[in-house]
The first five atom37 places (N, CA, C, CB, O) and aatype in JSON, in Angstrom:
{
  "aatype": [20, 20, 20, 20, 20, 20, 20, 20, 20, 20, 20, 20, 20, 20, 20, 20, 20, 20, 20, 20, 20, 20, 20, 20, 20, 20, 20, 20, 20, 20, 20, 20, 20, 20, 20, 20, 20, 20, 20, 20, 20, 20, 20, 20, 20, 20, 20, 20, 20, 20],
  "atom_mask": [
    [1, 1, 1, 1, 1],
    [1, 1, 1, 1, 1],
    [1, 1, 1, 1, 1],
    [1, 1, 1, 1, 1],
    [1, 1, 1, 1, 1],
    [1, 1, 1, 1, 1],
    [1, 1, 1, 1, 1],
    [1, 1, 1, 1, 1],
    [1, 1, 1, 1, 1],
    [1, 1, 1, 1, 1],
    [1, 1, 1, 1, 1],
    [1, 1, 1, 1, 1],
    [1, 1, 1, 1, 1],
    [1, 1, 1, 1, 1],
    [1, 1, 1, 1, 1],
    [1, 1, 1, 1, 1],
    [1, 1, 1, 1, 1],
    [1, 1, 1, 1, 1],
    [1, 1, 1, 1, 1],
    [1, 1, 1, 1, 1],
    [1, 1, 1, 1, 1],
    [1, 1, 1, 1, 1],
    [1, 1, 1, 1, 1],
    [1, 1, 1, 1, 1],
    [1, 1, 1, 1, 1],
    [1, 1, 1, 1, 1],
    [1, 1, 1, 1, 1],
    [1, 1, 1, 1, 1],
    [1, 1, 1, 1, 1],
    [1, 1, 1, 1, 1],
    [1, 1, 1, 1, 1],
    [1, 1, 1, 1, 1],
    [1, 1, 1, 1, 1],
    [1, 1, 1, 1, 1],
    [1, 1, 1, 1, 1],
    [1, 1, 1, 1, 1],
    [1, 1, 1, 1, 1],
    [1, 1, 1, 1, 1],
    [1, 1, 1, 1, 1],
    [1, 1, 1, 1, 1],
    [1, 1, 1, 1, 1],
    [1, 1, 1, 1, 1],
    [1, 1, 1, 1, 1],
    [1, 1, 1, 1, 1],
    [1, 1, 1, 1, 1],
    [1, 1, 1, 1, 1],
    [1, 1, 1, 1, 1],
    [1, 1, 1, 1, 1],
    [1, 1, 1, 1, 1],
    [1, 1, 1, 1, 1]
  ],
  "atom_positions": [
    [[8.0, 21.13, 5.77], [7.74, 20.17, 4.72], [6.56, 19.29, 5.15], [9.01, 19.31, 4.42], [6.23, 19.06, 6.31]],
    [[6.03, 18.88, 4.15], [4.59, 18.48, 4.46], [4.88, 16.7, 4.71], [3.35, 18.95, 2.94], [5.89, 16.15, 4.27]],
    [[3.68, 15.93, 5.55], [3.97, 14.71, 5.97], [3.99, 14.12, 5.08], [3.34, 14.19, 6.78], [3.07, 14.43, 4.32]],
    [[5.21, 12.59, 4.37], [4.54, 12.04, 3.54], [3.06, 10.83, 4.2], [5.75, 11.41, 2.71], [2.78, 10.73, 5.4]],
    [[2.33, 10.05, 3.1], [1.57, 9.32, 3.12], [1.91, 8.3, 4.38], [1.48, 8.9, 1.86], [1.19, 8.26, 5.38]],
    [[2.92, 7.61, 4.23], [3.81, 6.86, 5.14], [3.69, 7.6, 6.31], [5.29, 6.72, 4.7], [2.67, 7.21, 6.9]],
    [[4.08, 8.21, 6.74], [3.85, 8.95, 7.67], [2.68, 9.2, 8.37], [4.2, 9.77, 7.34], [2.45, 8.38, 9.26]],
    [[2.03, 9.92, 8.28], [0.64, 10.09, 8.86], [-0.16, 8.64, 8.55], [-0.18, 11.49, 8.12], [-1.28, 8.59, 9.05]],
    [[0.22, 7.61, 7.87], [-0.23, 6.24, 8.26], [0.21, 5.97, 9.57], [0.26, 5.17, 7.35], [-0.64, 5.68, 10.42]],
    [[1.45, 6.02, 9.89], [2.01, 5.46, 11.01], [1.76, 6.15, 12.18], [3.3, 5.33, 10.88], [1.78, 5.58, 13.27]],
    [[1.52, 7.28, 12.06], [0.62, 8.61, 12.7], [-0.61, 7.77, 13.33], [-0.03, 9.94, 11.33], [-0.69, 7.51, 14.53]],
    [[-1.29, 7.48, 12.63], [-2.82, 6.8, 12.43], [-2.91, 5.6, 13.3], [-3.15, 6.27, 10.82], [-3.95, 5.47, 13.95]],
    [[-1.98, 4.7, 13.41], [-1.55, 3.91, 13.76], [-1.24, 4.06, 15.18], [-0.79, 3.66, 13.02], [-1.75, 3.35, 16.05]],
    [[-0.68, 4.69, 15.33], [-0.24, 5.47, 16.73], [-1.03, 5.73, 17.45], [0.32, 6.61, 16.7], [-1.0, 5.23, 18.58]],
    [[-2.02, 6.59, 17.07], [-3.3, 7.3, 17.25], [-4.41, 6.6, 17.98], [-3.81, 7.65, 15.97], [-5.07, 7.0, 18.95]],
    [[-4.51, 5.32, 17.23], [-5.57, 3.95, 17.22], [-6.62, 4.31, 16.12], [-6.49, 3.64, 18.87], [-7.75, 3.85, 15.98]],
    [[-6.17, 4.97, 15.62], [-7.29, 4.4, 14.36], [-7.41, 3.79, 13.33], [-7.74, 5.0, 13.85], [-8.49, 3.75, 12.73]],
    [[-5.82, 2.89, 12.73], [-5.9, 2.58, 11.95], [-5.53, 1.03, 13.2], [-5.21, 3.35, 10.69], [-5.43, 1.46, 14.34]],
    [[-5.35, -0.4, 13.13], [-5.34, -1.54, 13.94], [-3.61, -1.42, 13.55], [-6.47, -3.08, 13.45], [-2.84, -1.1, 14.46]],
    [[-3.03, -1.71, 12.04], [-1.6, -1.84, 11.78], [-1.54, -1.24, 10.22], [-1.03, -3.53, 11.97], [-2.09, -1.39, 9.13]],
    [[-0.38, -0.35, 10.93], [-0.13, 0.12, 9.45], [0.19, -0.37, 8.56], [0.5, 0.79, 9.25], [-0.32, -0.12, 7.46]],
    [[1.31, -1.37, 8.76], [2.18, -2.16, 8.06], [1.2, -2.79, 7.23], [3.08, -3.1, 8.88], [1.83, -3.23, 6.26]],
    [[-0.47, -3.18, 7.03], [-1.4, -3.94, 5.93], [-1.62, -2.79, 5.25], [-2.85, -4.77, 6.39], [-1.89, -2.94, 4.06]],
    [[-1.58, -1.26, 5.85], [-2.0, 0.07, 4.71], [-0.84, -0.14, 3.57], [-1.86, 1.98, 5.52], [-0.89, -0.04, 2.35]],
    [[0.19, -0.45, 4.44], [1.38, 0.22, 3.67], [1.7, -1.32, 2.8], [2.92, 0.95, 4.9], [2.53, -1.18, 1.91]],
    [[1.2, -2.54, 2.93], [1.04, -3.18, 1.38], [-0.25, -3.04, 0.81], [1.3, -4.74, 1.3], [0.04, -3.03, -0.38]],
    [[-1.31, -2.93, 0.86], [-1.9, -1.72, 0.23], [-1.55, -1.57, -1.01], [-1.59, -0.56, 0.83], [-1.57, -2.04, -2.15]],
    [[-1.12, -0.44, -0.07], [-0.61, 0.99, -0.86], [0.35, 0.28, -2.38], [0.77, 2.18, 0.54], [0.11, 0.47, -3.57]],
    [[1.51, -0.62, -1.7], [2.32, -1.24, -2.36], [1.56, -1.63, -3.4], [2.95, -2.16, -1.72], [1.55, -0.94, -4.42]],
    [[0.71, -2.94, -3.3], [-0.09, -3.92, -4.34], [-0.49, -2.87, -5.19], [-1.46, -4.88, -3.75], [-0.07, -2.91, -6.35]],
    [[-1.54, -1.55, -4.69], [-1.95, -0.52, -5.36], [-1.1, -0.13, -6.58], [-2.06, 0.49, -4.48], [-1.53, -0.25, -7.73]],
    [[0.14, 0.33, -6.27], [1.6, 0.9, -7.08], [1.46, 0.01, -8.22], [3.3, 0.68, -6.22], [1.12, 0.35, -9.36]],
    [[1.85, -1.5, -7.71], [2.29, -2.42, -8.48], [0.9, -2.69, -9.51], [2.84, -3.68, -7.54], [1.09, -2.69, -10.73]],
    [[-0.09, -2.84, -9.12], [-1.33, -3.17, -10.11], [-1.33, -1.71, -11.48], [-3.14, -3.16, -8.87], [-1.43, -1.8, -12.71]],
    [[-1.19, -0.61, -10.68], [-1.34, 0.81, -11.91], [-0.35, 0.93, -12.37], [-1.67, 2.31, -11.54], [-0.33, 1.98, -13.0]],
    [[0.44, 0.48, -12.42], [1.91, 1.01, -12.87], [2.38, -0.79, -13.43], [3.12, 1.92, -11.15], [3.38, -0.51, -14.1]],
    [[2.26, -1.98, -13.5], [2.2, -2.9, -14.53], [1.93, -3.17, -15.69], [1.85, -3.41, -14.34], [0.78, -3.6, -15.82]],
    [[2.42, -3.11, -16.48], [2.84, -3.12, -18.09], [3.04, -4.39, -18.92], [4.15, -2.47, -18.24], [2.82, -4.63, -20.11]],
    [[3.58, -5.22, -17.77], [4.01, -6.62, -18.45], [2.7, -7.86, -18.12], [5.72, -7.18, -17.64], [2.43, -8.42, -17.06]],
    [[2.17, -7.98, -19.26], [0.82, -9.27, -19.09], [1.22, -10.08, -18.49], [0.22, -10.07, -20.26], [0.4, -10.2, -17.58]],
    [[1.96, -10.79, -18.35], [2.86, -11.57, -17.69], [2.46, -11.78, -16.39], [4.11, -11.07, -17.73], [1.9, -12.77, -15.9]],
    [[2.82, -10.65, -15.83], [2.84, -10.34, -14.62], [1.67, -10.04, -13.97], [3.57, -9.5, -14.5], [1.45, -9.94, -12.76]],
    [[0.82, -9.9, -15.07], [-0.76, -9.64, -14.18], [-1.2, -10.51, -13.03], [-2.05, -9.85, -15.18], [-1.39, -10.17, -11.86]],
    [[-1.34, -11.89, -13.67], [-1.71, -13.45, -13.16], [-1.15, -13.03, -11.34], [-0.42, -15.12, -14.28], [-1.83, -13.0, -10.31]],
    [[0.03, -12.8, -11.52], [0.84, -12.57, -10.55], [0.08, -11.88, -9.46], [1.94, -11.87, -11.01], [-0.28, -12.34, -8.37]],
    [[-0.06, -10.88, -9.88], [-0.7, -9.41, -8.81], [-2.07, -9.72, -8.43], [-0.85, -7.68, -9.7], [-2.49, -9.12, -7.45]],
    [[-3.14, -10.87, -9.23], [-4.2, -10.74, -9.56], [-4.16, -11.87, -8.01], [-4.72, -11.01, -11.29], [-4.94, -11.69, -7.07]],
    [[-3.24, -12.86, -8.04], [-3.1, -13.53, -7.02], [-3.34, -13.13, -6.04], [-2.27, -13.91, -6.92], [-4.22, -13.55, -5.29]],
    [[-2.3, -11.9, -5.79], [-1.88, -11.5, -4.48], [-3.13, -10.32, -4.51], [-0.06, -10.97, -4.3], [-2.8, -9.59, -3.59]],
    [[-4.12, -9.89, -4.98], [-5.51, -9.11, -4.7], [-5.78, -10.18, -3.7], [-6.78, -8.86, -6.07], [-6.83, -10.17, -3.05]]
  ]
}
């Protein structure tokens, strides 16, 4: 089975090429949350945390 994303981040990490994964992996998160938000509302919100 193939690595997920998570994974070969923490891989990366390991490695030394990425400094800490744990800032890819909110990222990644904020990423999710910005394309996949629906509620206007909530933009203000996310637009913050960019």
């Amino acid at each position: 089975m193939p690595d997920t994303l998570l994974d070969r981040i923490n891989r990366a990490e390991k490695r030394g090429l990425i400094k800490e994964a744990q800032q890819f992996i909110q990222c990644r998160t904020l990423r999710n949350e910005i394309a996949h938000e629906y509620m206007p509302e909530n933009i203000l919100v996310i637009f913050k945390q960019v």
